[in-house]
NUMIVO-731700 format. One line per 8 residues: for each residue x, y, z of C-alpha. Coordinates in steps of 0.2 Angstrom, whole numbers. Each point is the difference from the previous one (the first is absolute). Layout:
REM residues N
X Y Z  ...
***
This chain:
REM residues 927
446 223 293  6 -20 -2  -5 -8 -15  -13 -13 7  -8 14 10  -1 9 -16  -8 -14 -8  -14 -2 14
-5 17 -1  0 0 -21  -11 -18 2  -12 11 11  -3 15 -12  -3 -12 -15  -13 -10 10  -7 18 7
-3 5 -20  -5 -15 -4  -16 -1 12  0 22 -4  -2 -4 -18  -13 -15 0  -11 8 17  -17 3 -13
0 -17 -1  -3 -1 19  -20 6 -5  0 -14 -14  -11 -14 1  -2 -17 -9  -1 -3 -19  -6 -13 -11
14 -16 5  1 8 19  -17 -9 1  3 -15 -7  13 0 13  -11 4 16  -14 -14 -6  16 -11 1
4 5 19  -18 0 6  0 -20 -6  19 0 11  -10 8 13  -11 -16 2  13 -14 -3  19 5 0
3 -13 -12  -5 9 -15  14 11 2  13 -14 6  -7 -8 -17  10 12 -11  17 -10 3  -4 -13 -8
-13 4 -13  -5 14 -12  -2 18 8  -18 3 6  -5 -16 -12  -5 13 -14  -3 -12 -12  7 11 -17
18 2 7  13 -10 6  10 10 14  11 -4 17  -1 15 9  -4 -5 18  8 13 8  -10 15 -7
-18 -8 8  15 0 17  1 17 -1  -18 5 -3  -5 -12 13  12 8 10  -6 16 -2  -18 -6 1
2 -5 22  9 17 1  -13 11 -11  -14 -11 -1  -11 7 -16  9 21 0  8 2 -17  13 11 10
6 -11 7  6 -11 -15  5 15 -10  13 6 15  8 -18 -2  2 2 -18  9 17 2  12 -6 15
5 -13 -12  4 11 -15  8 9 12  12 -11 6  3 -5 -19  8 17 -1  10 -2 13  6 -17 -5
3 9 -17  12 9 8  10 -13 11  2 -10 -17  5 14 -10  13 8 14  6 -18 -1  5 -4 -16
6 18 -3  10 -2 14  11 -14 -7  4 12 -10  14 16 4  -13 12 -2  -5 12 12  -16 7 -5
-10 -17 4  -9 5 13  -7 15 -9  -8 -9 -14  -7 -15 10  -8 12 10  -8 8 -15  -3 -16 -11
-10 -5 15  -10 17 0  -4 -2 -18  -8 -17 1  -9 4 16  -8 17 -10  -2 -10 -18  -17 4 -6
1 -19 -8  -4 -6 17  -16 7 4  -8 -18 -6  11 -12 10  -1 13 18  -18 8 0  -11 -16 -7
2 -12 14  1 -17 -10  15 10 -9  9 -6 15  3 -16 -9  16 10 -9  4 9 16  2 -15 11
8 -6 -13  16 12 -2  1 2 18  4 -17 2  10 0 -17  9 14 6  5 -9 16  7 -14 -8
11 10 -9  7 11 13  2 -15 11  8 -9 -13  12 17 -2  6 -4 18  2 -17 0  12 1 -14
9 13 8  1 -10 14  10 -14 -9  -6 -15 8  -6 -12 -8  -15 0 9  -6 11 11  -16 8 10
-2 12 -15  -1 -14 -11  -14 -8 10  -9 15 3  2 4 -21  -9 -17 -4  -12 3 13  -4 16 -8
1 -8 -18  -14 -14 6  -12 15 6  3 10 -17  -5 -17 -9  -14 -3 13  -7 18 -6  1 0 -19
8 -10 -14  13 14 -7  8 -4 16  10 -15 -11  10 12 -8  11 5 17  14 -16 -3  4 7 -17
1 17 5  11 -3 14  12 -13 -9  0 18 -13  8 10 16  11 -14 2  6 -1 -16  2 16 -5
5 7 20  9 -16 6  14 -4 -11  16 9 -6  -4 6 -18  16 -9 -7  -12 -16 5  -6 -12 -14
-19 1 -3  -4 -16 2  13 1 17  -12 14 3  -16 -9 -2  5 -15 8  4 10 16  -15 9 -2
-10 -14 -1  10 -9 16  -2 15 11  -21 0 -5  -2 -20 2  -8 1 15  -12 12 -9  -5 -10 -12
-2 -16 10  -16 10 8  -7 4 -15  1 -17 -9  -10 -5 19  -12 12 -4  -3 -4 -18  -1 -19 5
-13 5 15  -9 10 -13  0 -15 -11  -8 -9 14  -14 12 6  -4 9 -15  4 -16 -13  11 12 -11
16 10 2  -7 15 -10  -16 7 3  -8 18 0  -19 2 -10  -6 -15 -8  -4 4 -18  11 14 -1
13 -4 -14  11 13 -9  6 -3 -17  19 6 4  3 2 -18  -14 12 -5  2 19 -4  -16 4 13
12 -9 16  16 9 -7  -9 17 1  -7 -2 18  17 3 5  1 17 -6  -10 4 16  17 -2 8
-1 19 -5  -10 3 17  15 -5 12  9 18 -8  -17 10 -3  -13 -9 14  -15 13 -6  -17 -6 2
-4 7 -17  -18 -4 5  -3 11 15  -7 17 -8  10 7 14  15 -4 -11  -5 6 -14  6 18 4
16 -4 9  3 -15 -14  13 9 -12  7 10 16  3 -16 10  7 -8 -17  14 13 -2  4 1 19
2 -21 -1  10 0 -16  12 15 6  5 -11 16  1 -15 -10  11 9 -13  12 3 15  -1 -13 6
3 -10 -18  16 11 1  6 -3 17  0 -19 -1  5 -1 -19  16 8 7  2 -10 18  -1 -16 -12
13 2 -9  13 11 11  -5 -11 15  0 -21 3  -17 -1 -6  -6 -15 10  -15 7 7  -8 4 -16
7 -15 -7  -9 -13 15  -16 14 1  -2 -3 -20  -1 -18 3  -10 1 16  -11 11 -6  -5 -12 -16
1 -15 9  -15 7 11  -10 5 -17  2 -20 -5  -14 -4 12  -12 13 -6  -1 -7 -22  -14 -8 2
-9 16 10  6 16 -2  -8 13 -7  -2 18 7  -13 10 -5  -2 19 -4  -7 1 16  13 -7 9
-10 -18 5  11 -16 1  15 13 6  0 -10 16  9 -14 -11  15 14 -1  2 3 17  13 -16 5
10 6 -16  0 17 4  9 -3 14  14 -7 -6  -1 12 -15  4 13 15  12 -10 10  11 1 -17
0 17 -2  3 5 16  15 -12 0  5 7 -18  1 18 8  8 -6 16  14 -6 -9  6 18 -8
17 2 6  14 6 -11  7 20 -9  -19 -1 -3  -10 -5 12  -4 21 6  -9 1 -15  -8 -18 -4
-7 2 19  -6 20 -2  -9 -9 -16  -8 -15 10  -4 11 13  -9 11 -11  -10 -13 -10  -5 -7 19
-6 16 4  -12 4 -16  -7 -22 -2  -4 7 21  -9 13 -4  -7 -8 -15  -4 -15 9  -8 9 15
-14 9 -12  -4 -14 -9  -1 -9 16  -14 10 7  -9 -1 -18  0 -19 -4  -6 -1 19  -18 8 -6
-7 -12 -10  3 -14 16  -8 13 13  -16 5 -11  -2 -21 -3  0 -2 20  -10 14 1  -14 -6 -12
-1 -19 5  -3 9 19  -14 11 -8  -7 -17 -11  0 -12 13  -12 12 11  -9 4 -13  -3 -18 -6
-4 -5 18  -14 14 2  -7 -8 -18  1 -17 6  -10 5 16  -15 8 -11  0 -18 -9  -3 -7 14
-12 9 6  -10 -1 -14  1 -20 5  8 0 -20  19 -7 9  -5 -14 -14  -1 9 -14  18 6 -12
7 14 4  11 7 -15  13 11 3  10 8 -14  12 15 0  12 -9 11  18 6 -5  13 -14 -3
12 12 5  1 18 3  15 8 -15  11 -17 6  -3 -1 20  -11 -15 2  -19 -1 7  -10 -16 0
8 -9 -15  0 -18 9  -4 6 18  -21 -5 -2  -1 -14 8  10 7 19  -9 17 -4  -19 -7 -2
5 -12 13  -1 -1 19  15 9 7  -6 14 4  -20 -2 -1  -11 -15 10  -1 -8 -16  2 1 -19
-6 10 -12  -7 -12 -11  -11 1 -18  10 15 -8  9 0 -17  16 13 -1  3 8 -15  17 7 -7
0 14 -12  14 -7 -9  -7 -20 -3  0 1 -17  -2 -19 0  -18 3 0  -8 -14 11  -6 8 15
-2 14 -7  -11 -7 -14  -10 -9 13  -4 15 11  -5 10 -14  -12 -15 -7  -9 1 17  -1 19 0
-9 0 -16  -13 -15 3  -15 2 7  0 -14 12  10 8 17  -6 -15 11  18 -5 4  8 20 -1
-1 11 12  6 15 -9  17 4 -9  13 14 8  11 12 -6  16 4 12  5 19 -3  16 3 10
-5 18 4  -17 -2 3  -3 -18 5  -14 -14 -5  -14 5 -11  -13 -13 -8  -2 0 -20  -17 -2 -7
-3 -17 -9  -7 4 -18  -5 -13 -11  11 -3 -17  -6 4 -18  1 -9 -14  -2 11 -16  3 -13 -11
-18 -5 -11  -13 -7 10  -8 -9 -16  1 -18 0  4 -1 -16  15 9 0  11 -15 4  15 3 6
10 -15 -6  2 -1 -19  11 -16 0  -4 -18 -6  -14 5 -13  12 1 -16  21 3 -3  6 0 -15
22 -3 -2  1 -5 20  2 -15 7  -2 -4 20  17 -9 8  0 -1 18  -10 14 5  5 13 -14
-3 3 -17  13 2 -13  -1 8 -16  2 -13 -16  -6 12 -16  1 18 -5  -18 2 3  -4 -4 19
-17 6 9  -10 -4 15  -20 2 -3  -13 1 7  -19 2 0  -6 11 13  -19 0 0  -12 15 0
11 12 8  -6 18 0  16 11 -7  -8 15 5  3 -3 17  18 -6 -2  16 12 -1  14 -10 0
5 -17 -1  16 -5 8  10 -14 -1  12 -11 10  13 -8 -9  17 -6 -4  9 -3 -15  18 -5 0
10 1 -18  7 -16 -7  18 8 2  -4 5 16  6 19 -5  -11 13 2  -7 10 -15  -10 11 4
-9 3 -19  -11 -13 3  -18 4 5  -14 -9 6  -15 3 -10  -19 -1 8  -16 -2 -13  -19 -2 2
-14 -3 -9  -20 7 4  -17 -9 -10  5 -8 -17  15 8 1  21 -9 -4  15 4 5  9 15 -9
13 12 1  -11 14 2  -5 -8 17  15 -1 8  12 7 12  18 -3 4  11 1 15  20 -2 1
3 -16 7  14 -3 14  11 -15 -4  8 -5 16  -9 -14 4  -9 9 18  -17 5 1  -7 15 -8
-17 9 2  -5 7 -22  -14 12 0  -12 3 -16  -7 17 4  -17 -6 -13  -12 13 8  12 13 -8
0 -8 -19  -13 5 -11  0 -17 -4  -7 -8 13  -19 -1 1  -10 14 9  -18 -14 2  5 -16 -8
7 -17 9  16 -5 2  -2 -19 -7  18 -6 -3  18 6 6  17 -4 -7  18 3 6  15 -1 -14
17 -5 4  14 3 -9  5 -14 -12  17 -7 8  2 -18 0  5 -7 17  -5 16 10  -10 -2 16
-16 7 5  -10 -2 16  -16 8 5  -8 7 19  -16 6 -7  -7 12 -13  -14 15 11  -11 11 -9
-2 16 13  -14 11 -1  -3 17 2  3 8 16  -15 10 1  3 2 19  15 9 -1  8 -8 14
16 -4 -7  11 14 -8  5 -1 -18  11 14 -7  3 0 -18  0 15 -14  -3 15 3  2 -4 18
18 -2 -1  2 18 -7  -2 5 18  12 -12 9  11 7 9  20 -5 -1  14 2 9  16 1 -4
-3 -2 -17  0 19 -9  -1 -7 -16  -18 -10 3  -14 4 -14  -14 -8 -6  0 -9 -17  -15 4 -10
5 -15 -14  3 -13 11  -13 8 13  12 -3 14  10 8 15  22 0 -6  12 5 12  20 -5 -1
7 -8 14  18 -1 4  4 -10 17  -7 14 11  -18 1 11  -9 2 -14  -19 -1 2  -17 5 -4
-14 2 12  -20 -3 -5  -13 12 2  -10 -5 19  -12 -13 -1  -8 -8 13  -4 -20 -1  -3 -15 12
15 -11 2  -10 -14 1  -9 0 -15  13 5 -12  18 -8 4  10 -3 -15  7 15 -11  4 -1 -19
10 12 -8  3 3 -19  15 3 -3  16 -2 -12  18 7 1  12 5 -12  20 0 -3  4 -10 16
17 -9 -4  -7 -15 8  -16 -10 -3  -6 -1 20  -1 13 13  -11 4 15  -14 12 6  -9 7 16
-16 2 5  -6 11 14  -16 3 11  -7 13 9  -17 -5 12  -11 11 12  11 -7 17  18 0 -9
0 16 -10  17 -1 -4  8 -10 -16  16 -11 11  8 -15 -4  -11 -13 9  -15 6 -9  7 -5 -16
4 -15 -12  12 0 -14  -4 -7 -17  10 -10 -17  3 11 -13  2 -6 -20  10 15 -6  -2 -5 -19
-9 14 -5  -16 -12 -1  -16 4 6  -5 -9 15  -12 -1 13  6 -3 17  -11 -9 13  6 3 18
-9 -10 13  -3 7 17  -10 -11 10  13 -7 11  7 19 5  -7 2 19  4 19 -4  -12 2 -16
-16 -4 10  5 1 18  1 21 -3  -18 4 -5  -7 7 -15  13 3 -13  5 17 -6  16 3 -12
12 -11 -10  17 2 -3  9 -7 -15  19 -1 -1  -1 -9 -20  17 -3 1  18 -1 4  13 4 -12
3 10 -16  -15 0 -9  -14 8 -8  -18 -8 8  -18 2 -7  -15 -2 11  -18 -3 -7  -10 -5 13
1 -3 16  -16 -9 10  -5 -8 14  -10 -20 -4  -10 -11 10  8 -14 6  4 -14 -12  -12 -18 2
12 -14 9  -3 -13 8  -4 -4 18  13 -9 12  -5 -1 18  11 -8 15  -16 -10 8  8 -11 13
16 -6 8  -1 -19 8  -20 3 1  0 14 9  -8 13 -7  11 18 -6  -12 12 10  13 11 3
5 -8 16  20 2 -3  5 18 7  12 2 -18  2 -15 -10  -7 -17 -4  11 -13 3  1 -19 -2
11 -14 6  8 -13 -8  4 -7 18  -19 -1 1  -2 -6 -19  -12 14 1  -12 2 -18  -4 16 -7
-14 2 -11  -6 15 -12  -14 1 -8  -4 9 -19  -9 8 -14  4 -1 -15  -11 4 -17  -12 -14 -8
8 -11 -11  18 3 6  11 -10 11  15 8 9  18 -4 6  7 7 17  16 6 1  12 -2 18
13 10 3  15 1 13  -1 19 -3  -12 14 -7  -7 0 -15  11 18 -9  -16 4 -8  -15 -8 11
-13 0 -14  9 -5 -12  6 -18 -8  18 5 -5  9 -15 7  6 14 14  1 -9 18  10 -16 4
-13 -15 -5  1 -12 13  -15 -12 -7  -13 1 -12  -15 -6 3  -17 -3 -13  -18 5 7  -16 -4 -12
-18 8 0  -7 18 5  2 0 15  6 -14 14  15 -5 15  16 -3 -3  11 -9 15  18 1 4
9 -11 11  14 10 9  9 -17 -4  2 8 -19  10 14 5  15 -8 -1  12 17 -1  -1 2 17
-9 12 12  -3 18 -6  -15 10 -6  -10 -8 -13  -8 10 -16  -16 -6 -12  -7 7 -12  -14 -8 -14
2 2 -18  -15 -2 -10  1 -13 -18  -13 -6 -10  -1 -16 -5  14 1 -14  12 5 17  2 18 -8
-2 14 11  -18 11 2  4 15 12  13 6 14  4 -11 13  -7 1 19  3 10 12  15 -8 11
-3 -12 17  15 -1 12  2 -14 13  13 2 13  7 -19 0  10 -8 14  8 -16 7
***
């Protein structure tokens, strides 16, 4: 058999198992980008320009990146006449084209090992090319559709390598390879921006393949450099044409900075990890075969680890020496981006340097020759053999979670289509529809993460689904969220048709609207604020008080407020020591007076006080003390600081809370906590001294589970925990709350929210709000908690664990956008135009004799509720009176376009704080 014949029929095989390994995908449909994709070519189907547009100006005209990739929309488009709207169709192309990477895998790596004396090149290109055609790190860029990006990409990469390989070997100084090399190097750049590193790593094959090794360096670079000039004259064209279409030679997502120097970046690439163990360590299917696949991957890597350690040095070494460098060089690109998750998302951004990671190897093994090359080839065909065999498993695993999303968003869309037809019918196509349940992605595969606007659009129905509001599990930013749920518990459901759960297994079902509870004391003379009446030792400097004498307290006269009715009050507060250390003796003391009453000791309770400077919710427990009066009223209230000069103190608000007589809301506490149940944790008991649940934690899944109680999520959404924990060698940790409702029995990970932890050995109460979690009401009636207390070495008490009312906030309503009214009308977001010089106006509620400050941020607010400086302030802006309009023109956003965040802050008329922020607004702003 001749050589080249042999080669054809090797090329066949690998294109054969790479279609064989990737033939699921053929059943695939679109997800999330795919339809942001096929809106794009239904607008190409009316006026050709649009796509034609994409060579000189940013790809699809998204306004928050800054991309050239033309050629992808080609493609697509390309496969739109031939397929029309049939995800087969564009799934097939994506395969073909993998496929034909591993066969240009091949030709490259039998090329530069056969510059070599080797004889075993053909061998190892052969099976390099099988192992990137089976990586289970590919399943991202082959099965999702838009992953093509990385495919196209490489192929055309790829091309201009191997073309450039024959063109050298040519030994002209010009010649049809070379012009077909550029070519291919002008599509790779027309596809993706990665594509700039190609000059440097072919300049590396010429310097390290290219010269004698007796050559000088700089001899070497400089003929290096000589050889590649025509490379580079092509891409300094392209970065002044991208200057001149895009007016920047960078680009990528606007906004999205990475501090190169910080420990957070520097540990993202430990994810690099995945290109020698790809496990989707989120599929459940994993989990059995996790430590099996593990050990099979890390025995072939070990040989392999051996194999080429050896080759290196008893061999030239030049193919590991260019791969190396080639294989870095086309990380560069990827800094600003790169992360792969656990789940195996944003592992298309591997697939280019994978490819060159396997081209090296295959060239390092095709270059054994030598006394020892028997046994360094029995050892590289051996590791071959077990990464297959690995590979080939974990293939068919990590392919799952992307055929149960295609499945899904098939079963959605019908079943959103059938409920959109009974809205019509009820002639109620006006009214909101609120959809929550809708997965971001199903354990990494994506499903509608930015695809709403092609899915609810016209492509494949007469026309658009319009007035519906997709909720995510995991937003935990908590605007939409926090919006939907205000409208499921009001009373007023002129503008809302109903609010939707999707259940993957089971489909749409409607959740009943029940109207929030407030428990906190009705009695209008239990005031909430206490601030402004008297201070004592503070003084007000731009919006805060700080502490100027060892006795400083805020006081305040309360009225006629009945105490029997009151058991607890809670305050909001932060207190920042002068030092800015934390000491975590201090303690925040609460008194009250009744009739003629003063002041005393006797009449007092105290609370550690956290000193970080965040926000913390204090809890006096009064209806407990024998202290506090069983018929009188509460006239006057005071709250003591400690007496540090300089320290810092801000208030939200202080709440007397009344007895839950309806026993709605669960409270376990005492006695109740002798029957908890714990888990992993042999050594739990109850402590009768300090009436409190102790177990010892030590970095395992340690957790204790509550007895059953049933409660609305509506009416009680925000848990408090008291807690301390003791002998931690470090003063913060975290915990984890779970939940268990009547249609999600089961405790997972998106029905959960983890928690900051003071691990002082203080007591403290932890207040974890819940409101913006689609998955704490969206399920039904509550049923079970979960606690996970903490993470690390450690020994946790637990004293009570309940479940409040809502805290007071107040109210910040998007009203209109450039007059017209914000009926629901957009399908996903609102949005404004700074081309337009659109206006948007909210309108608010704040309490009498306050004023209030709104916040706008360029991202979410970490904790939505709460004004701890968290989001990227864009502006400030001051709004006066109860209630009232504010107006924004879009000329005021001057950061660019992106998604806007507001929030309210309450301040009375000394500018200190009275109670938690607002609920976030988002605006969706664009040039």
């Amino acid at each position: 058999m001749s050589s080249k014949f042999r080669s054809v029929l090797l090329a066949m095989l690998l294109c054969a198992l790479g279609i064989a390994a990737y033939w699921q995908a053929l059943r695939g449909y679109f997800l999330s980008d795919d339809f942001v994709h096929l809106l794009y070519m239904q607008r190409v189907d009316d006026d050709i320009y649009v796509l034609l547009k994409n060579f000189w100006s940013n790809w699809l005209d998204i306004p928050t990146t800054l991309f050239f990739r033309p050629l992808v929309s080609v493609t697509l488009y390309v496969d739109h006449l031939l397929w029309g709207w049939r995800p087969e169709g564009y799934h097939l192309t994506n395969i073909v084209i993998h496929a034909m990477n591993g066969v240009l895998i091949f030709l490259i790596s039998r090329r530069l090992a056969g510059r070599g004396e080797a004889g075993g090149q053909i061998v190892f290109a052969f099976l390099g090319a099988m192992l990137f055609l089976v990586w289970p790190l590919h399943v991202e860029a082959v099965y999702w559709i838009v992953g093509r990006v990385d495919v196209q990409l490489t192929f055309f990469y790829l091309i201009g390598i191997y073309c450039f390989l024959l063109h050298i070997e040519s030994g002209r100084a010009l010649s049809g390879w070379l012009s077909a090399s550029l070519l291919a190097f002008l599509a790779a750049l027309s596809t993706k921006e990665p594509a700039v590193t190609l000059p440097a790593v072919l300049a590396a094959y010429c310097f390290f393949y290219n010269s004698q090794r007796d050559t000088p360096l700089f001899r070497r670079f400089i003929v290096a450099m000589r050889l590649t000039a025509p490379i580079w004259g092509v891409l300094i064209v392209y970065f002044f044409w991208r200057r001149y279409c895009l007016g920047t030679f960078g680009g990528g997502y606007t906004g999205g900075g990475t501090d190169y120097f910080s420990a957070s970046y520097w540990g993202r690439w430990k994810a690099l990890g995945a290109l020698f163990f790809p496990i989707n360590r989120a599929w459940p299917e994993s989990v059995a075969s996790r430590h099996l696949m593990g050990w099979l991957f890390g025995l072939g890597w070990a040989f392999m680890a051996y194999t080429v350690f050896h080759a290196f040095f008893r061999m030239a070494g030049s193919g590991l020496r260019w791969g190396t460098v080639a294989f870095i060089i086309s990380l560069l690109p990827l800094m600003s981006v790169f992360h792969v998750a656990a789940d195996l998302q944003s592992s298309r951004f591997l697939y280019l340097p994978t490819a060159l990671f396997w081209i090296t190897l295959a060239v390092v093994l095709g270059e054994i020759s030598g006394k020892a090359a028997q046994r360094l080839i029995f050892c590289g065909l051996l590791a071959s053999i077990v990464l297959l065999a690995a590979a080939g498993n974990q293939l068919r695993l990590n392919l799952g979670p992307w055929i149960q999303a295609s499945e899904g968003i098939q079963v959605f869309s019908k079943d959103l289509d059938r409920l959109v037809a009974q809205r019509y019918e009820a002639a109620a196509q006006h009214k909101l529809l609120v959809l929550a349940g809708i997965p971001d992605n199903v354990y990494g595969a994506q499903f509608l993460r930015n695809g709403y606007g092609g899915f609810l659009g016209t492509v494949f129905r007469p026309q658009p689904i319009n007035n519906i509001l997709p909720l995510t599990d995991d937003d935990r930013t908590g605007v939409m969220p926090i919006f939907a749920k205000s409208l499921a518990a009001s009373d007023n459901d002129e503008n809302l048709y109903g609010i939707f759960r999707y259940f993957p297994e089971v489909g749409i079902k409607k959740i009943e609207s029940v109207r929030m509870r407030d428990n906190a004391a009705k009695n209008a003379n239990c005031r909430s604020s206490v601030l402004g009446d008297k201070l004592s030792d503070l003084s007000y400097r731009n919006g805060e008080w700080f502490v100027t004498g060892d006795d400083p307290f805020v006081m305040a006269a309360v009225g006629d407020c009945p105490a029997k009715e009151i058991r607890e009050v809670r305050v909001s507060a932060v207190f920042q020591a002068a030092s800015g250390s934390i000491k975590p003796t201090q303690s925040l003391q609460f008194f009250w007076r009744a009739g003629g009453q003063s002041f005393s000791e006797v009449r007092s309770l105290s609370v550690p006080l956290v000193s970080d400077g965040q926000m913390h919710d204090y809890v006096f427990s009064v209806g407990g003390t024998d202290e506090w009066p069983s018929s009188d009223q509460i006239a006057a209230i005071r709250l003591d600081f400690p007496g540090e000069p300089g320290a810092r103190v801000q208030f939200t608000n202080v709440r007397f809370v009344a007895h839950d007589r309806s026993g709605g809301l669960p409270r376990f506490e005492g006695a109740e906590l002798r029957n908890v149940v714990t888990v992993n944790a042999p050594d739990a008991y109850f402590d009768d001294a300090a009436l409190a649940l102790t177990l010892k934690v030590s970095k395992k899944d340690e957790f204790i589970l509550l007895p059953k109680k049933r409660w609305s999520p509506l009416e009680g959404d925000v848990v408090s925990i008291r807690m301390r924990v003791v002998g931690f060698d470090r003063p913060r940790g975290s915990g984890k709350l779970y939940w268990a409702s009547d249609n999600a029995m089961q405790f997972s990970e998106d029905k959960s929210v983890e928690f900051p932890v003071s691990a002082d050995g203080v007591w403290r109460v932890l207040t974890i709000p819940l409101r913006h979690m689609p998955t704490w009401w969206t399920n039904g009636q509550g049923t079970q908690l979960r606690i996970n207390p903490f993470y690390g070495n450690a020994e946790v008490q637990i004293a009570s664990v309940e479940i409040l009312a809502a805290e007071p906030r107040p109210i910040l309503q998007l009203k209109d956008v450039n007059g017209i009214s914000s009926n629901f009308a957009s399908s996903v977001f609102q949005r404004a135009s700074r081309q337009r010089k659109d206006v948007v106006e909210l309108s608010y509620e704040l309490g009498a004799g306050s004023d209030g400050q709104l916040e706008v941020s360029t991202t979410p607010f970490n904790s939505p509720n709460t004004p701890d400086g968290s989001g990227v302030v864009e502006f400030v802006r001051s709004v006066e009176g109860p209630s009232g309009t504010v107006r924004i023109k879009t000329a005021e956003f001057d950061r660019g376009p992106g998604t806007r965040y507001f929030r309210l802050i309450a301040r009375n008329k000394q500018g200190a704080l009275l109670m938690f922020s607002s609920d976030p607004v988002s605006v969706l702003v664009e040039d």
